[in-house]
TORVO-154603 format. One record per residue (C-alpha): residue in three letters; x, y, z. Coordinates in steps of 0.02 Angstrom, whole numbers, plus 32768, in hexadecimal, padded with zeros to 4 digits. Last residue first. Layout:
# residues N
alaXYZ
...
***
This chain:
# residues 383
unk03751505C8E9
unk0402155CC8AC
unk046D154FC93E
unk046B148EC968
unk04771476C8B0
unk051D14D9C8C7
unk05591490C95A
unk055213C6C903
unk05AB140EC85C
unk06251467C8BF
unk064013B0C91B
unk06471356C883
unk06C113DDC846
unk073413A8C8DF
unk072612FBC8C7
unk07711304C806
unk07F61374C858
unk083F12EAC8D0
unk08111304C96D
unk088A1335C9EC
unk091712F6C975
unk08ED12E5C8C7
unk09011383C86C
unk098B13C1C8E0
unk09E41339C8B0
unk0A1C138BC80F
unk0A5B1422C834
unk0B0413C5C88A
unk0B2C1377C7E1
unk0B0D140FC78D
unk0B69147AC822
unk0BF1140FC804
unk0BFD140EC758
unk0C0414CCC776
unk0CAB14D5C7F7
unk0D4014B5C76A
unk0DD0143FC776
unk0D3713A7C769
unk0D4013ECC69A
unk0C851406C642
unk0C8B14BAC65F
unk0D2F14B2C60C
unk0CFA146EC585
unk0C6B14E5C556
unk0C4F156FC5E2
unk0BAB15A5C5A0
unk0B6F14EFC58C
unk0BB314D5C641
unk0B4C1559C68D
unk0AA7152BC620
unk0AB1149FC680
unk0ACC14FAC72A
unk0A35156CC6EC
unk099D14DAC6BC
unk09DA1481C766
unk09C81514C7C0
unk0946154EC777
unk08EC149DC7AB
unk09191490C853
unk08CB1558C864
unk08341521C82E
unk08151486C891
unk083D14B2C923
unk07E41566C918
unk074914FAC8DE
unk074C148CC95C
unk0752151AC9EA
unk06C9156BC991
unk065414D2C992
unk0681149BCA41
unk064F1547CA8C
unk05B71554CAF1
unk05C315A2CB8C
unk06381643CB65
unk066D1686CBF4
unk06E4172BCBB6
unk0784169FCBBD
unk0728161DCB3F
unk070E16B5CACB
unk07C016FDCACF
unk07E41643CAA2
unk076A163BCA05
unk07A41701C9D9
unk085B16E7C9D8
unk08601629C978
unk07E0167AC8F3
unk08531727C8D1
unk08FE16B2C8C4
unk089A1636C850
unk088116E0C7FE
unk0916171DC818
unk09751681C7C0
unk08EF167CC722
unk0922171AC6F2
unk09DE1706C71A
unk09EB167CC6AD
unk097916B0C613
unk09F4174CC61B
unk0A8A16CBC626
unk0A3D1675C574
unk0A101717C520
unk0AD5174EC53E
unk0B1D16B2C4F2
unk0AA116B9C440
unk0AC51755C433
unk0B87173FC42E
unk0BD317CBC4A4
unk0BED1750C538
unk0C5B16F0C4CC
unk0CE5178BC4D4
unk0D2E17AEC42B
unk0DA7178DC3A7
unk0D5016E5C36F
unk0D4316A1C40F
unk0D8116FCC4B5
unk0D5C16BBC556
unk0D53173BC5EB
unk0CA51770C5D7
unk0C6316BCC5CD
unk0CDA1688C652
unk0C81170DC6CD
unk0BED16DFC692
unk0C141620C6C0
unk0C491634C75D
unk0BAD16C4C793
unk0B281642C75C
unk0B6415C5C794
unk0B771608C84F
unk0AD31654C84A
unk0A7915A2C819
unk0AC71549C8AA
unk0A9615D5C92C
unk09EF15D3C8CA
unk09D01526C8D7
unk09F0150FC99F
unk0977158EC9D2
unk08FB151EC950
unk09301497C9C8
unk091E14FFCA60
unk08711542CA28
unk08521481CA38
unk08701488CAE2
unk07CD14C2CB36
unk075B146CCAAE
unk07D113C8CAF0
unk07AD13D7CBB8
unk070613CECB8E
unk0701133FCB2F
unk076712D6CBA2
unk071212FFCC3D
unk065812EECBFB
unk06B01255CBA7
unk06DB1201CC72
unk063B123FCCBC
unk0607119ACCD6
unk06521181CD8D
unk064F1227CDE1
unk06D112CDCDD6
unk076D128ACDCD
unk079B11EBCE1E
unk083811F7CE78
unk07E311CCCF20
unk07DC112ACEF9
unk08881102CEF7
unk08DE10CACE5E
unk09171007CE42
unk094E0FF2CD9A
unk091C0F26CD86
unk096B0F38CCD8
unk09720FD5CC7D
unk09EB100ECBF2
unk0A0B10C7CBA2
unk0A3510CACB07
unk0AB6114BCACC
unk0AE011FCCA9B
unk0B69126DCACC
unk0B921317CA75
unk0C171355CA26
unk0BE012F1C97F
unk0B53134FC96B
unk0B4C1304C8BB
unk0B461261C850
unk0B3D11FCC8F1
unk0BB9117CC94B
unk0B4A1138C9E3
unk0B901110CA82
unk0B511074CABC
unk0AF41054CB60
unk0AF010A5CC0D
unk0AB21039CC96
unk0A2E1036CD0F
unk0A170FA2CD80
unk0A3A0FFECE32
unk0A1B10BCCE14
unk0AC810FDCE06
unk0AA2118BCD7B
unk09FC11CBCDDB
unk095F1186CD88
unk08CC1211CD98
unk083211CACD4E
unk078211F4CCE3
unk06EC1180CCE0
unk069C1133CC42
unk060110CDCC5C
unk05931155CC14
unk05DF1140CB58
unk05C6108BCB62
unk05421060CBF9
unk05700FA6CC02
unk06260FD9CBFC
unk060A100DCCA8
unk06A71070CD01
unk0706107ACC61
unk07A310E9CC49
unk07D41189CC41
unk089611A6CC6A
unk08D4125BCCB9
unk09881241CCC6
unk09F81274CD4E
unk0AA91290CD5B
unk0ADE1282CC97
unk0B71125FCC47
unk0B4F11AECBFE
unk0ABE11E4CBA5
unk0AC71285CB87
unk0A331289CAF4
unk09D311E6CAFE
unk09E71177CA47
unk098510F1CA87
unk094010CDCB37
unk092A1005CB73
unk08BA0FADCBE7
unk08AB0F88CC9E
unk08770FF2CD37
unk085E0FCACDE8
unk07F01047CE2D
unk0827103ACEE4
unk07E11047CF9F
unk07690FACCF8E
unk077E0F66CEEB
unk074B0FE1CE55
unk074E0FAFCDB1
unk07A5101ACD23
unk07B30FD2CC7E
unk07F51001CBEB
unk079D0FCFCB4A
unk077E105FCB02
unk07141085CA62
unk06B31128CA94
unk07501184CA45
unk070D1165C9AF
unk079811C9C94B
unk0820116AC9BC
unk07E910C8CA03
unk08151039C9D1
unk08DF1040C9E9
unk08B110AACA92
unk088E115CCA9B
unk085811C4CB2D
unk08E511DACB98
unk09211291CBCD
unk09BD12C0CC04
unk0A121323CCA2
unk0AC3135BCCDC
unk0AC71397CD7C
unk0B5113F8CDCD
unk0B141492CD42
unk0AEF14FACDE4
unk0A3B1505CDB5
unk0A32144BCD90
unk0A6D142FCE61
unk09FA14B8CE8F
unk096C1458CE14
unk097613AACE65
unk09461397CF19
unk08EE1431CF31
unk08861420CE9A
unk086C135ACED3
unk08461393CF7C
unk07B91411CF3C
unk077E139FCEB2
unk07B91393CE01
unk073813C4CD79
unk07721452CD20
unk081C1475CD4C
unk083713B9CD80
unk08181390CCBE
unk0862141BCC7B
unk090913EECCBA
unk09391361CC55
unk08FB13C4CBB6
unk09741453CBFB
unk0A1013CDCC03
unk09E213ABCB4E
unk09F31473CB35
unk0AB2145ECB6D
unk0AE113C6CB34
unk0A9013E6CA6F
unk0AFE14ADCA81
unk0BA0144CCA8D
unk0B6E13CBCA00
unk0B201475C9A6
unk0BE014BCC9AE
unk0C051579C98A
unk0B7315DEC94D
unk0B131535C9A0
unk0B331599CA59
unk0AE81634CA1A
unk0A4415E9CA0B
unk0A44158CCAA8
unk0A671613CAEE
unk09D4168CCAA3
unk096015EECAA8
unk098015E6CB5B
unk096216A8CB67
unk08CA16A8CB11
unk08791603CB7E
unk0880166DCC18
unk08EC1698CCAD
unk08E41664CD56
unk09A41682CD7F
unk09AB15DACDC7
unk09C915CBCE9B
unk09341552CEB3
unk08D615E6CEF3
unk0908164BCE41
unk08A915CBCDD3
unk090A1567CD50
unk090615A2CCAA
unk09C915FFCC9C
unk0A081595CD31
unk0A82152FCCB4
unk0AC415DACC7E
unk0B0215FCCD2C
unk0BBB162ACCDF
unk0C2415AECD34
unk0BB4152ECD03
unk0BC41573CC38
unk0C70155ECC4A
unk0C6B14BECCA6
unk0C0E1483CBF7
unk0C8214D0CB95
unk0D111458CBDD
unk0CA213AFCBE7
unk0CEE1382CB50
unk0C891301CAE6
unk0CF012B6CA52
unk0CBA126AC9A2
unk0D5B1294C971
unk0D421304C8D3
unk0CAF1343C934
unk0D16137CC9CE
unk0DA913B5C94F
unk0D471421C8EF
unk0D01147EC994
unk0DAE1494C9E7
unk0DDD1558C9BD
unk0D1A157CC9BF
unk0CDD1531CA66
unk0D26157FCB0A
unk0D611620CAEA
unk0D051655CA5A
unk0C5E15FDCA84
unk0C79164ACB4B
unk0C8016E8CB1E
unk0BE716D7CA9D
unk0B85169ECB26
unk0BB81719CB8F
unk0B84179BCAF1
unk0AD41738CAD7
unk0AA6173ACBA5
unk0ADB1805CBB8
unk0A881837CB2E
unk09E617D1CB71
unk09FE183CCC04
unk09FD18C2CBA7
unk095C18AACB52
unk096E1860CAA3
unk091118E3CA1C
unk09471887C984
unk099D18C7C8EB
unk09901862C848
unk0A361835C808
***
């Protein structure tokens, strides 16, 4: 509703993406959820298209673009699927890591091939103990002569399964607890890594996500990132950068509920007019398009602000996670109540984006974290 000022090669970005959602996502979106079913179809699409080299640097043959335009596709991509769009941006949190801390041969290595969308990447943090306190793992990586040899087990890892490479952090000292943690690229066919259950979830069914097991995982030496304990540094880095993606991923969802269910609102006729003209009905999709450009506003101006230099930013990118998950939640409920039945009925796209709005409060750091981090920036700032 708002207008924004997108340059035009952001223009460009949100109408191929848009291309690509009507072609490739929207006439089979329903039935990817309803079947719990990854297609790899949209995904080529998006490969074709050099949208996986959107963030990575230009001399590893990326288009070297900024934090906007992922959030800009990634937002556009949850309009029509979020289990599309949660493969897509998880393959970015995969990539961050060797973006930002990856050496020369491991940048040269890795990011032409993610560029090209011929690598598939993930990111393993959590384990069964370890999700909010992520400084809880257990797995183990020891290094004997020219290998780490890793053992352990991921939970709940985004791509799991379909992934090329995975960046895993794991514990180099556990005597030193959030220092002993070191950061690792596992390639798919690593000898003693194997790809566990397939989990059924509530939402982003399109999408794959699984444990990820460990035992005696021999990975060569030289696919350490960065140095031994700088494993979190890694991690919690590489998460302020993608949380705008989350929040990217909220409005897409939030957008698309909003426009189904007004357009049912003004179509559906109660008591000898259309529901949309009951006070109570209009109030509730004004609330819904207020608090949808402003999480829209926040998500804009924290990643515009990452892309201009800014040093310091875990505070605003947790708050632009957090935010915008929660509108979205707030609106795609308020979607169904303005649909009645029918919003309620699998035939029909909004339960979907409920179910699918949903884990975007927990994954990446749940919510709850994210405000203890605002909390932590702001007493940093007010001193």
């Amino acid at each position: 509703m708002l207008g924004y000022a997108f340059t035009e090669r952001e223009k460009i970005l949100i109408d191929l993406v848009k291309k690509i959602g009507e072609e490739y996502i929207q006439p089979r979106a329903l039935e990817w959820d309803e079947r719990e079913a990854y297609d790899p179809l949209p995904i080529k699409a998006l490969a074709d298209a050099d949208l996986f080299g959107l963030i990575v640097p230009e001399e590893y043959g990326g288009l070297g673009w900024g934090v906007k335009e992922m959030c800009l596709a990634v937002e556009w991509l949850s309009y029509f699927c979020a289990g599309v769009s949660t493969t897509y941006a998880a393959s970015f949190l995969g990539a961050y890591p060797i973006i930002l801390f990856g050496n020369k041969a491991q940048k040269e290595r890795y990011l032409p091939l993610i560029a090209k969308g011929r690598y598939l990447c993930a990111f393993a943090l959590t384990e069964p103990q370890a999700g909010s306190d992520a400084f809880a793992i257990k797995t183990s990586a020891k290094l004997q002569g020219d290998y780490y040899v890793l053992n352990g087990v991921k939970q709940w890892i985004t791509n799991g399964g379909i992934a090329d490479i995975y960046i895993v952090i794991a514990l180099t000292d556990p005597t030193k607890g959030s220092r002993g943690a070191s950061a690792f690229i596992v390639e798919k066919d690593d000898p003693g890594f194997v790809v566990g259950k397939k989990e059924k979830k509530l939402g982003l069914r399109a999408s794959l996500t699984t444990d990820l097991i460990f035992n005696d995982c021999k990975v060569p030496k030289d696919r350490l990132i960065g140095k031994e304990g700088t494993g979190f540094l890694v991690a919690l880095k590489t998460l302020d950068y993608a949380r705008c993606g989350a929040g990217a991923q909220a409005l897409g969802i939030a957008q698309a509920a909003l426009e189904i269910s007004l357009r049912h609102a003004k179509r559906r006729i109660q008591f000898g007019q259309p529901v949309y003209n009951f006070q109570a009905v209009s109030h509730t999709f004004a609330e819904m398009i207020m608090r949808l450009e402003s999480a829209r506003a926040l998500v804009y101006q924290v990643a515009s602000s990452i892309d201009s230099g800014a040093k310091d930013f875990s505070g605003a990118s947790a708050m632009a996670k957090c935010y915008a998950t929660d509108q979205a939640m707030w609106i795609t409920e308020r979607a169904i109540q303005m649909m009645g039945g029918y919003g309620y009925m699998r035939d029909y796209p909004v339960q979907k984006l409920f179910r699918d709005a949903k884990c975007l409060q927990i994954y990446e750091g749940t919510n709850e974290i994210q405000k203890n981090i605002i909390a932590r920036e702001l007493a940093k700032f007010y001193k």
